[in-house]
N, C-alpha and C positions, 0 to 999 in steps of 0.2 A: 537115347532118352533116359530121363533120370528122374523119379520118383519128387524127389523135392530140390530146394538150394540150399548152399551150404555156406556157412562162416567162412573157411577154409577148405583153398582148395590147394594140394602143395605138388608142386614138380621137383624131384631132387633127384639132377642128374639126368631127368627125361625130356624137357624142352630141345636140349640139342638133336635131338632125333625125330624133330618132327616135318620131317621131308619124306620121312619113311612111313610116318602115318595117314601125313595127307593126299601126297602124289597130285597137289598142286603147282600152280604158277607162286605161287606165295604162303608156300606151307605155315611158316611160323607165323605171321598174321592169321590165318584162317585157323591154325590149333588154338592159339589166345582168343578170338573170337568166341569161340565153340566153348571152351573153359569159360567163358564170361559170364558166358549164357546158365550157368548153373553156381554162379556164386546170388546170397542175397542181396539185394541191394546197400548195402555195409560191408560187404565181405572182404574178402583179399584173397590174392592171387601168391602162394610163394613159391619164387624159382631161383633152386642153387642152381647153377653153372659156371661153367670152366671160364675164365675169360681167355679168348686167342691173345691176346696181347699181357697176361700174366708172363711178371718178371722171371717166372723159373722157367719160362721158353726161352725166351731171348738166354738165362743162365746153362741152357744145356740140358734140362729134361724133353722127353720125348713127349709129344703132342699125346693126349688121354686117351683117343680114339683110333686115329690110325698109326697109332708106336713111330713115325718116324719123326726127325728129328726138324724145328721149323714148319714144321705143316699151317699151321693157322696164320702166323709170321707171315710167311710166304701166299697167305690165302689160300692154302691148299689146290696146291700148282697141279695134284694129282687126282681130283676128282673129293678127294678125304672121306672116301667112303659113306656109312649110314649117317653121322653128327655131322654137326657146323655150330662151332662154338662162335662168341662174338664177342666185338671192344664195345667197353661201354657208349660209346655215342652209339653203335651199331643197335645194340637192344632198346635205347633210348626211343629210334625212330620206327620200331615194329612196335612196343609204347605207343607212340604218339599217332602212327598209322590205326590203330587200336582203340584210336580213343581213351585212350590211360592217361589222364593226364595226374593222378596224385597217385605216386609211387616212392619207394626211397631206397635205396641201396643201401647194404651193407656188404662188411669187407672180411669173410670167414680168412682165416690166417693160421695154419700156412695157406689153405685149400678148404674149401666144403665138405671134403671127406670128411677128414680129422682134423675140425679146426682146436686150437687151444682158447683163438681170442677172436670174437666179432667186434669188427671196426665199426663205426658208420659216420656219414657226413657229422654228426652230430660228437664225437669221438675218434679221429684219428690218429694215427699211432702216430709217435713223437721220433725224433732221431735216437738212433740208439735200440729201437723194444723191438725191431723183426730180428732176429737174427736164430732163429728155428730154420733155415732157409735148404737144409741137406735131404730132407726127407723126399723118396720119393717111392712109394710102397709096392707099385704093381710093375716099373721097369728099369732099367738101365739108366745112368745119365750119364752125364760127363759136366766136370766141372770147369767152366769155361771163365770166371771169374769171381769176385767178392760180391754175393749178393747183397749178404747187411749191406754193404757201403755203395751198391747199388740203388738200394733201396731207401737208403738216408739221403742219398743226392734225390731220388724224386718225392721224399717228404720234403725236405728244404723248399725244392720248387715247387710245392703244390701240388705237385701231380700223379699222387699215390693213388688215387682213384682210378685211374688212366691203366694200370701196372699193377695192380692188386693180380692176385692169383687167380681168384675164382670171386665170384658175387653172388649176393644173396639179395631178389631183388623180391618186395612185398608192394602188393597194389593196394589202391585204396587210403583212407586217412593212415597219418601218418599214427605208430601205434605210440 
């Protein structure tokens, strides 16, 4: 229980851990519930997290949470410990489960740690502007191919949304 509501309410880095809060059949539904319940009627919601399907997995960094390599890729063939990150349609529908239906994504770049450049629907990055794509601060990688030119084939096709790194996703009108 919480004294009053609030404009903002921000998760950074905390939503994928909420399996470990709730110890439901449907943790991340019921944590965004419960947060709802304390924003004002205007408010917003913001949540950076990892995307499992960010280009620097498939590239060869280690998964954020449980260090090995592939984990979210692979669905976390190994349980993946306390997190579970997600692809965007996947957040979309714990959203829409949610009753969230006016949201908007943004695309923190390289990552939500230390972004340089927030992307959004409204601002997408053009061929040619990722190319920061070595960084990776807390582990090991391996570099397993040309990310820029990874990443310029899914601007071309549209689908940088899809393969962003990490998202920054805000509820509520759009600001």
């Amino acid at each position: 229980d919480l004294a009053c509501d609030y404009d903002y309410v921000m998760l950074i880095g905390v939503f994928e851990y909420g399996q470990g809060y709730m110890g439901s059949e449907t943790p991340y539904e019921d944590f965004m519930n419960i947060l709802k319940k304390h924003l004002k009627p205007d408010g917003h919601l913001v949540i950076a997290i990892e995307n499992k399907l960010g280009m620097k997995y498939f590239a060869g960094c280690k998964e954020d949470h449980s260090g090995r390599y592939f984990d979210g890729i692979e669905d976390y063939p190994g349980g993946g410990g306390s997190a579970r990150t997600f692809s965007r349609k996947k957040k979309e529908k714990i959203l829409a489960k949610c009753g969230v239906s006016e949201y908007s994504f943004y695309y923190p770049y390289p990552d939500y740690k230390f972004p340089t450049t927030i992307f959004s629907d409204r601002k997408l990055p053009k061929v040619g502007e990722l190319y920061q794509n070595i960084r990776n601060f807390d582990r090991d990688r391996v570099l397993l191919f040309d990310e820029q030119k990874a990443f310029d084939m899914v601007i071309r096709e549209g689908m940088f949304s899809h393969y962003s790194n990490s998202y920054m996703i805000v509820t509520g009108p759009q600001l």
